[in-house]
N, C-alpha and C positions, 0 to 999 in steps of 0.2 A: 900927737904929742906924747911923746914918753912921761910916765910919773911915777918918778921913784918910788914914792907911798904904795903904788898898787902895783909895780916892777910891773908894766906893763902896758902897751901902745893904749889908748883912748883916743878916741874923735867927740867931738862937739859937731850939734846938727843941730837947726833952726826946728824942724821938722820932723814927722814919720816921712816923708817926701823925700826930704836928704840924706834921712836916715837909707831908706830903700837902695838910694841910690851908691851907697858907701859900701853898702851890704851888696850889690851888682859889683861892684869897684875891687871885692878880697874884702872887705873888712871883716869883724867877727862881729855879730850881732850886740852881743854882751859886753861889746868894749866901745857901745856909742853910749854917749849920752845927749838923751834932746834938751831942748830949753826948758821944757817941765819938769823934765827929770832933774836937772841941776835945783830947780824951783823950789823941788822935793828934797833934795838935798840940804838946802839950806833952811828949807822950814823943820828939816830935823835938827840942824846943828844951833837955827835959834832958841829949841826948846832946850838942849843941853847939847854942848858943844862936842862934834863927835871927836873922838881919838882915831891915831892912825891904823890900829886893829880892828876897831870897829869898820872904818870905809875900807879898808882890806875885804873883811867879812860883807860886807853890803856887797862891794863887785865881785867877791867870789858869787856868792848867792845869783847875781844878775847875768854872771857867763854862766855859772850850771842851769838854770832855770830858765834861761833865755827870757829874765824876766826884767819888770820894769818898777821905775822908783814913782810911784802918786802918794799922793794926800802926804808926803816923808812916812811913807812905806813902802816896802820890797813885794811885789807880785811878781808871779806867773805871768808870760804873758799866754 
């Protein structure tokens, strides 16, 4: 799915399993997001609702780092 917000393709995956396999497929690591990760996501925007800079900044951080969103926080993976 294209999202203007982040000028940039995303996938949604159930899993690290679907994820793998998106990532065999071309995808870019940084531009999936799992079911947790969205989880993480919204447990940041229910403690204050994020802006579209901020989730810019969150998936920049997640394709440079190749990292992941837990606890609605940005890691390394």
């Amino acid at each position: 799915m294209r999202s203007v917000v982040l000028n940039d393709i995303v996938y949604f995956a159930a899993n690290e399993k679907t994820k793998s396999a998106l990532v065999a497929a071309g995808a870019e690591p940084g531009c999936i997001y799992t079911r947790d990760e969205l989880r993480g996501l919204v447990e940041l925007n229910r403690r204050e609702p994020l802006t579209a800079d901020e989730l810019l900044r969150i998936h920049k951080a997640k394709k440079i780092f190749n990292g992941r969103i837990t606890d609605g926080q940005v890691r390394s993976a």
